[in-house]
C-alpha positions as CSV (number, residue, x, y, z in Angstrom):
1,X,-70.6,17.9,-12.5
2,X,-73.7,15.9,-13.4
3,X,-73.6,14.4,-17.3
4,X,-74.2,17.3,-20.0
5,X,-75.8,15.1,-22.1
6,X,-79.0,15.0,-19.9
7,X,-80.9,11.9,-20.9
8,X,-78.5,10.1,-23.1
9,X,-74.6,9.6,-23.9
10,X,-73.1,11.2,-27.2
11,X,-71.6,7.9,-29.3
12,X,-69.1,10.0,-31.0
13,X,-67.0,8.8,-34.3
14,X,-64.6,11.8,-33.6
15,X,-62.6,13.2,-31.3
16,X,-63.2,16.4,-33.6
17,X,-67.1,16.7,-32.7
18,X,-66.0,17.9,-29.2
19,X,-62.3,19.6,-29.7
20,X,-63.8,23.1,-30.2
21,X,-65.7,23.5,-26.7
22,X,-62.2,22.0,-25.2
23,X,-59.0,23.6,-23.9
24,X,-57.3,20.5,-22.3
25,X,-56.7,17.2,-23.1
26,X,-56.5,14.4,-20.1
27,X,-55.8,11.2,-21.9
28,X,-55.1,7.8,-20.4
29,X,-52.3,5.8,-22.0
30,X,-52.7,2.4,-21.1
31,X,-56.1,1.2,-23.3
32,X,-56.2,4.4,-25.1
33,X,-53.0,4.9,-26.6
34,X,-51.4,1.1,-26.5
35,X,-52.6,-1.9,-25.1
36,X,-49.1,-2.5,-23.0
37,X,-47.5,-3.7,-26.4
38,X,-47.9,-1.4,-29.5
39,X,-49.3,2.1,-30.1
40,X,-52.5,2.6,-31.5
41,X,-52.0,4.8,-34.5
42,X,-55.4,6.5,-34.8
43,X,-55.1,7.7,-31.1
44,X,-51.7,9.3,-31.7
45,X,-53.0,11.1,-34.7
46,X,-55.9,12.2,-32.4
47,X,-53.5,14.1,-30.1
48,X,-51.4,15.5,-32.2
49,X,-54.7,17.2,-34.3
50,X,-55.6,18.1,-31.0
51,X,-52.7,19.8,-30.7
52,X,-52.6,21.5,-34.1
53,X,-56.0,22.5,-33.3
54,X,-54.6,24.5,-30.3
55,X,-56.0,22.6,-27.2
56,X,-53.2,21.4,-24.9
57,X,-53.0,17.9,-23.7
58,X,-51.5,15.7,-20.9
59,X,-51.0,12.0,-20.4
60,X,-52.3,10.3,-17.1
61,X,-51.7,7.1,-15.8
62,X,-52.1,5.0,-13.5
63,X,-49.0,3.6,-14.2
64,X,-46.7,2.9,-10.4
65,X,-43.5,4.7,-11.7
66,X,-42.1,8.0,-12.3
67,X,-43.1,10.2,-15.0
68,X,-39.5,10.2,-16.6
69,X,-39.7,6.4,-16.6
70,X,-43.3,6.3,-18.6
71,X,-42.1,9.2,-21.0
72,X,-39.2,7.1,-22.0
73,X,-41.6,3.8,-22.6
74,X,-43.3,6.0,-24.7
75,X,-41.1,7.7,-26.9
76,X,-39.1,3.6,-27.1
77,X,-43.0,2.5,-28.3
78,X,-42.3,5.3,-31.2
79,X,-44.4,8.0,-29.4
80,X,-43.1,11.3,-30.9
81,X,-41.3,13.4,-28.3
82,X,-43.3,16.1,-29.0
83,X,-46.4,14.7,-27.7
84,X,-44.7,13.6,-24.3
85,X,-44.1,16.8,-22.7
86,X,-46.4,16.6,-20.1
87,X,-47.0,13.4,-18.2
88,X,-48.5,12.7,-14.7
89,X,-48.7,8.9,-13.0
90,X,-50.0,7.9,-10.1
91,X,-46.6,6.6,-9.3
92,X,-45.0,10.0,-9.5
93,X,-47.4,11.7,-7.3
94,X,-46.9,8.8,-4.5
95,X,-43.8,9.4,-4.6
96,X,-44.7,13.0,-3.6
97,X,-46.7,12.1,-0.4
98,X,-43.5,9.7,0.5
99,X,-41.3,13.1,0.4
100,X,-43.9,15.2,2.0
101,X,-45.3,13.4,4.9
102,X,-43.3,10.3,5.7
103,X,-39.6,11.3,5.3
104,X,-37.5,9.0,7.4
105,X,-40.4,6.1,7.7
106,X,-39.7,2.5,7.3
107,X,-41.6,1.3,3.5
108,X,-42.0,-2.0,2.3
109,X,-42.9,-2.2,-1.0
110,X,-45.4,-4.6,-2.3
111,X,-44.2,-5.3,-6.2
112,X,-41.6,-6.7,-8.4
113,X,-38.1,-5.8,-8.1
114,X,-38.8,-4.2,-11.5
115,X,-40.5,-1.8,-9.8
116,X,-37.7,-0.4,-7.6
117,X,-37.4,3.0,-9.6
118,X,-40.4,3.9,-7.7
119,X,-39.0,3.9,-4.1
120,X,-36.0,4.5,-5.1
121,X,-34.1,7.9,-4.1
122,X,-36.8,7.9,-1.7
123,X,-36.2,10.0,2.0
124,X,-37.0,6.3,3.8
125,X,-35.4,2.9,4.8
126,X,-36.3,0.0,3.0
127,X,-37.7,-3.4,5.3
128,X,-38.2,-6.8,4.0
129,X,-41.5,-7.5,5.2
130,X,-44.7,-5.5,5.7
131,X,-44.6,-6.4,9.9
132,X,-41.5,-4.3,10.2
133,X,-43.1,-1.3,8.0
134,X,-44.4,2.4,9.2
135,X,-45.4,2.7,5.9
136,X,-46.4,0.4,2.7
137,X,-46.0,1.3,-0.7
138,X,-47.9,-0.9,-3.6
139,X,-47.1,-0.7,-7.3
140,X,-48.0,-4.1,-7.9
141,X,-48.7,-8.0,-6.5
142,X,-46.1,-9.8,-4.0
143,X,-48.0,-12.8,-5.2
144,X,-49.9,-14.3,-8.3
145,X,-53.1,-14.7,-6.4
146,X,-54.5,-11.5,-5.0
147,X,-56.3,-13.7,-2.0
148,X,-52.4,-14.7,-1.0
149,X,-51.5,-11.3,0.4
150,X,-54.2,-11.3,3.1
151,X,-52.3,-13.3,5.6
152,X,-49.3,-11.2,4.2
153,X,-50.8,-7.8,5.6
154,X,-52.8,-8.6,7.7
155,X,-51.0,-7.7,10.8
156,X,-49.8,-4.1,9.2
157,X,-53.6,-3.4,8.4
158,X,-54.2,-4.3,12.3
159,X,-51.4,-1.7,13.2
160,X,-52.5,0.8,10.9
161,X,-50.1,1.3,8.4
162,X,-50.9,3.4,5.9
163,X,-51.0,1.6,2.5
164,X,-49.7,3.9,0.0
165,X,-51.7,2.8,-3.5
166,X,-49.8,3.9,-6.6
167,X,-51.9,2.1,-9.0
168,X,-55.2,2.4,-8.7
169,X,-56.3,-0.1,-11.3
170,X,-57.7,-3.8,-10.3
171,X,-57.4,-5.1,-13.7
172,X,-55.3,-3.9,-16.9
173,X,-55.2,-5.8,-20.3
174,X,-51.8,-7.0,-22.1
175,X,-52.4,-7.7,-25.4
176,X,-55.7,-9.8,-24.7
177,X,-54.5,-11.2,-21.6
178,X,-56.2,-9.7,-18.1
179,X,-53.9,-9.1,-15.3
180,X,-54.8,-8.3,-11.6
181,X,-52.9,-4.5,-10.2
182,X,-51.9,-2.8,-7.1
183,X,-55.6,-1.5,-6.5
184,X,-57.0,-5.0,-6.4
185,X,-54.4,-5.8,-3.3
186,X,-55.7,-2.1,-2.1
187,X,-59.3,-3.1,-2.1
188,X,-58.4,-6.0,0.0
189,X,-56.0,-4.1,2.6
190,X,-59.0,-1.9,3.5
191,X,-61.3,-5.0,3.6
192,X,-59.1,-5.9,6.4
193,X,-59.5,-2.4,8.6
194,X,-56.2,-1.0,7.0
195,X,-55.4,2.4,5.6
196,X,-55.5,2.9,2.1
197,X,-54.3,6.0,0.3
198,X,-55.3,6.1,-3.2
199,X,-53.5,7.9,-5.9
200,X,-54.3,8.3,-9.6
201,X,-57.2,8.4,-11.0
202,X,-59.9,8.4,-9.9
203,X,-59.2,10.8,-7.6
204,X,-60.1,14.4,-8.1
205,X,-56.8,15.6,-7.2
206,X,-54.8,13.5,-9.8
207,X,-56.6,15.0,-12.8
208,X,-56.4,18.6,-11.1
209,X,-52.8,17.8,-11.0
210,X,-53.0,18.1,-14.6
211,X,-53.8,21.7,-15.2
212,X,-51.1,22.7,-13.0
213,X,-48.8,20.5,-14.8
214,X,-49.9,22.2,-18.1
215,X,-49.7,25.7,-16.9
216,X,-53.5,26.5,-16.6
217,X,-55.3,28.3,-13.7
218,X,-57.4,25.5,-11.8
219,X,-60.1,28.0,-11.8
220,X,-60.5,26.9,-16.1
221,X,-63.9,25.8,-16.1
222,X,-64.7,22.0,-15.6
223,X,-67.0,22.0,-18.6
224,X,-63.5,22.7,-20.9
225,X,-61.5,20.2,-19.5
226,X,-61.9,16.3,-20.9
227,X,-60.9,12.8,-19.5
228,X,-60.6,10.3,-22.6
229,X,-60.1,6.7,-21.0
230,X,-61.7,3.3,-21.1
231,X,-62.1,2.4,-17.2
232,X,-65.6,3.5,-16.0
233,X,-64.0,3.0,-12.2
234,X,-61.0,5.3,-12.8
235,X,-61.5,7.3,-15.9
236,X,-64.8,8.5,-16.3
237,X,-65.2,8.5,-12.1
238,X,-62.4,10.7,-12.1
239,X,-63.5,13.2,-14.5
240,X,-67.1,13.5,-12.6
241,X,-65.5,13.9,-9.2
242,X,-63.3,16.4,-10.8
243,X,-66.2,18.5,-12.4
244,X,-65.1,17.2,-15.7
245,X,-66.2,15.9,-19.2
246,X,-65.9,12.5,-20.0
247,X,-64.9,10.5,-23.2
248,X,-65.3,6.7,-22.9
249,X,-63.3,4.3,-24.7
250,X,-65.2,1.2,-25.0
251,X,-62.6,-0.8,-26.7
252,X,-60.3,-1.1,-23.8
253,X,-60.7,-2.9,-20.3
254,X,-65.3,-3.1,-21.2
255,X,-64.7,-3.7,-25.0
256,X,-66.7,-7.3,-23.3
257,X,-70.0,-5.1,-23.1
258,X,-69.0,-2.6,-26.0
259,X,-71.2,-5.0,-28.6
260,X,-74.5,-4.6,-26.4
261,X,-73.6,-0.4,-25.8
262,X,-73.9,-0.3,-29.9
263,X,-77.3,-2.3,-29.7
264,X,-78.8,0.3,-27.0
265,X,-77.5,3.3,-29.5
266,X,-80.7,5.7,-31.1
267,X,-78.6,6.6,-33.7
268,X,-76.1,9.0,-32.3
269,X,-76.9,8.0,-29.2
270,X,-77.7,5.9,-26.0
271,X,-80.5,6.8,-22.9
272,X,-78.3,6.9,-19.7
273,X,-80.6,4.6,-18.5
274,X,-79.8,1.9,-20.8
275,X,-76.0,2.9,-20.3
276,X,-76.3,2.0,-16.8
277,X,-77.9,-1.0,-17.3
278,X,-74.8,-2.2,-19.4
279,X,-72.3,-1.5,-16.8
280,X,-74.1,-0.6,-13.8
281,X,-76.1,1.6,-12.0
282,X,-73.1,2.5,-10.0
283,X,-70.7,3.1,-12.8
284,X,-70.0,7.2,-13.7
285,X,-71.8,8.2,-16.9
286,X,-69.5,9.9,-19.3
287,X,-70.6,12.3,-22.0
288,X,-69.1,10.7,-25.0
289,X,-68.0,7.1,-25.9
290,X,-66.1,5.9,-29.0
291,X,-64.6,2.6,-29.6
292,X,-61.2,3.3,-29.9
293,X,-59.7,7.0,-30.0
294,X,-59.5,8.8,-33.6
295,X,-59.4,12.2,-34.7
């Protein structure tokens, strides 16, 4: 679906200016609702108005591990339990594809040993190193350096393995700190000829996922459905190859550019043309922005 807004993006102070032409909620977590270490207060308020107001909502994420995994980080980050009802990760629907079309393969996983709940009780044998796999599963880096795995994979991208991505994201922020992800590893598996299979946002299915998850018909019309994240590359593509709206967070992963967005602003809002020369002609244009999400 091609930006409602026409001409120009919406700078809303509100997640209120939009909650009445809304009937679900798809919220990102990580750079929305914490930044890896502590909640942000105003964004927890947001969803639970939203709620009150009567519009259902679900967490996203790209996060590489099941869904009972993130609900728990949540509610131990003081998340009230009533707002963690419905969560999807790109994790959790890996896993999916693992059970559905590779029972019995050999994975390798490429991630921390942290990140064993995510092949674990899996239908598959675990290998040691990507030459011996059928299948690759990332949730993370093998090594500091993204550049390091090349030599790594290299031979399972020549054999076609399929690389299964569960997190999408090439760069997330901890605290202020930038860190590299899985999808950054991804990007350079398919540089080399392999096969990537991405899940999470931004791919349409993922946030389709999310009605179903909720209970709603995925007939509900795109224009009441909205994405609220702060990637442009995940968030915001997702909602518009979903046929969804889009609320951009600018104080998360682009809070860098977020000063020259507020420059470009004709009082409630910004030409699309001067939004894409911010962050890119190739960059999906959402509907809304706000700096950081409040009701």
């Amino acid at each position: 679906m091609p930006n409602s807004s026409g001409t120009s993006v919406h700078m809303a102070v509100g997640l209120r200016e939009v909650i009445d032409e809304t009937d679900l909620v798809i919220c990102d977590l990580w750079g929305v609702m914490h930044d890896g270490l502590r909640l942000h207060a105003d964004a927890v308020e947001a969803i639970q108005r939203a709620r009150d107001a009567g519009v259902r909502t679900v967490f996203l994420s790209n996060a590489p591990r099941p869904r009972t995994h993130v609900r728990d980080h949540l509610m131990e980050m003081g998340l009230p339990t009533s707002l963690t009802d419905f969560v999807v990760t790109s994790g959790g629907l890996a896993r999916d594809e693992v059970r559905e079309r590779f029972m019995d393969a050999r994975l390798y996983h490429v991630g921390p040993e942290g990140d064993r709940n995510t092949v674990e009780g899996l239908p598959v044998t675990d290998v040691d190193h990507p030459d011996e796999a059928d299948i690759i599963l990332a949730t993370d880096l093998d090594f500091q350096d993204v550049e390091a795995h090349g030599p790594w994979l290299r031979a399972a991208a020549e054999r076609g393995v399929p690389f299964l991505c569960a997190n999408p994201d090439r760069i997330v922020h901890v605290g202020e700190r930038l860190y590299p992800c899985a999808g950054a590893v991804a990007d350079l598996y398919a540089s080399m000829g392999g096969d990537v299979h991405w899940f999470g946002k931004p791919t349409p299915q993922a946030l389709q996922s999310c009605l179903k998850e909720v209970g709603m018909d995925c007939s509900t019309p795109g224009s009441r459905v909205l994405m609220v994240g702060d990637s442009l590359q995940t968030d915001m593509a997702g909602a518009s190859a979903a046929g969804y709206r889009g609320l951009f967070i600018t104080g998360g992963i682009h809070r860098d550019e977020a000063p020259l967005l507020d420059q470009a602003a004709n009082k409630a809002r910004v030409p699309v043309h001067s939004f894409r020369k911010i962050f890119g002609e190739e960059k999906a244009v959402p509907h809304a922005v706000m700096q950081a999400l409040k009701w």
